[in-house]
VMD Tcl script that draws the C-alpha trace (Angstrom):
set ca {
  {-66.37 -49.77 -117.03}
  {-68.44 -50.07 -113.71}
  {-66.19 -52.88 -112.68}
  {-62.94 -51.18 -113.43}
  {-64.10 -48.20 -111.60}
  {-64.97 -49.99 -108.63}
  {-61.98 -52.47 -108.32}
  {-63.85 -55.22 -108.62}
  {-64.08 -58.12 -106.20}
  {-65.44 -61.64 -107.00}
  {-67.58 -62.61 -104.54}
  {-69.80 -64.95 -106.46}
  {-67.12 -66.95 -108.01}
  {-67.47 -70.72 -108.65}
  {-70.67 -70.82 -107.80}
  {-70.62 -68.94 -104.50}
  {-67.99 -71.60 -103.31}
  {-64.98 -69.54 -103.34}
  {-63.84 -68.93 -99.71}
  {-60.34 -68.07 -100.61}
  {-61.45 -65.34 -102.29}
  {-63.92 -64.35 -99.92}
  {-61.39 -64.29 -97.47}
  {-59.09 -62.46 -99.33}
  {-61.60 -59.82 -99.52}
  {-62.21 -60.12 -95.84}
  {-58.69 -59.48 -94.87}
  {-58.24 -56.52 -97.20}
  {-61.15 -54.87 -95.87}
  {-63.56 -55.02 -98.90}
  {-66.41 -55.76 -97.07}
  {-66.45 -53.11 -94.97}
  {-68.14 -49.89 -95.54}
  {-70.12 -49.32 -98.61}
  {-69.66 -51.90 -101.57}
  {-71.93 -52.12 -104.78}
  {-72.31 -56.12 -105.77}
  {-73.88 -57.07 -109.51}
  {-75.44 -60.09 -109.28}
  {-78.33 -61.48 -110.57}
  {-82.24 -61.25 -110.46}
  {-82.13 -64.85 -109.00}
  {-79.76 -63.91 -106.29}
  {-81.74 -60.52 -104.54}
  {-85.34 -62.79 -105.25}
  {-84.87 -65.91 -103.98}
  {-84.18 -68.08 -101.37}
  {-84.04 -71.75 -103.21}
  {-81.12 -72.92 -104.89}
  {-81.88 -74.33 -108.09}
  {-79.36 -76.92 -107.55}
  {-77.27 -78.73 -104.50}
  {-73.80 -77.67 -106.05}
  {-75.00 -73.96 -105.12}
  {-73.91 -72.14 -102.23}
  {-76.87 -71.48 -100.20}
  {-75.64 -68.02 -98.98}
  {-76.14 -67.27 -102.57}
  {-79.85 -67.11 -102.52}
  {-80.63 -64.30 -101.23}
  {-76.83 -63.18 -101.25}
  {-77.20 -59.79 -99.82}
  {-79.36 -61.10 -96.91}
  {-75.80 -63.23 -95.94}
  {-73.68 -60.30 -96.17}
  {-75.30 -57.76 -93.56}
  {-79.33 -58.13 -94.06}
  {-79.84 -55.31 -91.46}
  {-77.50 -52.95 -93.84}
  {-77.96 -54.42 -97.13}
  {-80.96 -53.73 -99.65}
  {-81.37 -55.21 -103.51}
  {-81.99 -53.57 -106.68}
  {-84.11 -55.57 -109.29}
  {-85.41 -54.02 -112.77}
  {-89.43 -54.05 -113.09}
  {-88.77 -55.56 -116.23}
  {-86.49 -58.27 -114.94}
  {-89.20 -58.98 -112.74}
  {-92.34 -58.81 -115.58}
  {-90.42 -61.18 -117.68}
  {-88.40 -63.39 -115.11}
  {-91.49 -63.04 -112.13}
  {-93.18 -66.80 -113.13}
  {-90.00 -68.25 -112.89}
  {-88.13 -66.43 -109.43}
  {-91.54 -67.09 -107.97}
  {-90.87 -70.89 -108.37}
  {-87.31 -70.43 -106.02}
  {-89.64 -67.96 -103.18}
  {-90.25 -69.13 -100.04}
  {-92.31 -67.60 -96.99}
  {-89.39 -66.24 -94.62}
  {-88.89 -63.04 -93.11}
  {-90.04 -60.27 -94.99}
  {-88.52 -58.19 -97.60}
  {-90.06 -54.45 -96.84}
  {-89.75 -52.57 -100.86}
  {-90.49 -49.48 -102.81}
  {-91.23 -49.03 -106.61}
  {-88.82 -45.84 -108.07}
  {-89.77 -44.65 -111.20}
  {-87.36 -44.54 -113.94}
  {-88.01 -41.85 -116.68}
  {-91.00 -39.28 -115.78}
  {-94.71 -40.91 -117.58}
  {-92.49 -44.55 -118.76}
  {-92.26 -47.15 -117.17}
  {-88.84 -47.98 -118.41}
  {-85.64 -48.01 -115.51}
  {-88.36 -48.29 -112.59}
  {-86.52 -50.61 -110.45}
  {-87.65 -52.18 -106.78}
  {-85.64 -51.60 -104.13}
  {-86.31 -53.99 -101.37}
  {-84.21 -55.63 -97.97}
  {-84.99 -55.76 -94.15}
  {-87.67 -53.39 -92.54}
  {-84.98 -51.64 -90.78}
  {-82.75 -49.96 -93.61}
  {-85.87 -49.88 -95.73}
  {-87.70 -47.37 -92.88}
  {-84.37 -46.09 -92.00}
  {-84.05 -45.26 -96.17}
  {-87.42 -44.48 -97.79}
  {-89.47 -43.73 -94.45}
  {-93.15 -44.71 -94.21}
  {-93.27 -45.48 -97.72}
  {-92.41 -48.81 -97.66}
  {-94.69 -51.87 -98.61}
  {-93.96 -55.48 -97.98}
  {-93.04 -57.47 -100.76}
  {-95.05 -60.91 -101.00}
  {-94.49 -63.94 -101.02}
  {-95.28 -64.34 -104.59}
  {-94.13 -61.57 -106.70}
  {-97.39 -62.07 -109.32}
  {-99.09 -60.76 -106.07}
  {-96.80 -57.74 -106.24}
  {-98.63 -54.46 -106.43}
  {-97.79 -52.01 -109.62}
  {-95.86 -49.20 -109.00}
  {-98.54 -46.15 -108.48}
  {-98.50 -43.29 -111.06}
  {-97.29 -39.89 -109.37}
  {-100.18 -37.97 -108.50}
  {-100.11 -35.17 -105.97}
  {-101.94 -37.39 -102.59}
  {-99.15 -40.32 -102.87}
  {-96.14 -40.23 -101.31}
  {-93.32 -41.17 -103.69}
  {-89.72 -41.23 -103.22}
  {-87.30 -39.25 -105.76}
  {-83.66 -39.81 -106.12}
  {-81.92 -36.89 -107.57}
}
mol new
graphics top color blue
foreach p $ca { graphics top sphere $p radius 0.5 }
foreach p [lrange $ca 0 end-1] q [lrange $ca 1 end] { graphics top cylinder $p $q radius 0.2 }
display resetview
């Protein structure tokens, strides 16, 4: 439905070889303005292909589209289950700048990290912003809402 909605382009197609259609979407304009990309967990976290036949602009793939503009959405739970695993593909490189949003109010279920450049994360969330490590077993738990924090609420 999201896809149809959207008019999808495929961007990560054949393994994030596909420059004709890259370039299609180039010349049509897609990749201008705001555009919402679904990829995976391994693609926002990082920075190691897993193989050669990989593109490497695919790892972190929205650091290659526009990093100063671009941030990533990744699931806590995609990150509790997947975290041993991503953290084997991490490398030290410039830092991603995050924030934890909670999902539903006392659960810990939809709380997602948003994360990117230190720019559009300040520019975004303000002073708020933490940077992500290295290793994301090293990444701090989101912080229950109590009045003295400053959280961030999307409405």
């Amino acid at each position: 439905m999201l896809a149809t909605t959207l008019n999808t382009d495929f961007i990560g197609r054949d393994h994030w070889r596909d420059k004709e259609e890259y370039e299609r979407m180039r010349k049509m304009g897609s990749l201008k303005g705001s555009s919402l990309f679904l990829v995976g967990a391994a693609h926002t976290l990082t920075n190691i292909r897993s193989n050669e036949d990989q593109n490497p602009k695919a790892f972190p793939a929205f650091k290659h589209m526009d990093a100063d503009s671009s941030i990533a959405v990744t699931l806590k739970s995609t990150i509790d289950k997947r975290g041993a695993l991503i953290d084997e593909r991490r490398m030290p490189t410039t830092p991603d700048f995050g924030v934890w949003i909670e999902g539903e109010e006392d659960s810990e279920k939809g709380t997602f990290l948003v994360h990117g450049a230190k720019s559009i994360m300040r520019n975004i969330f303000g002073n708020i912003i933490e940077e992500v490590p290295t290793k994301l077993a090293d990444l701090s738990a989101p912080v229950p809402l109590t009045p003295q924090k400053k959280h961030c609420v999307i409405l």
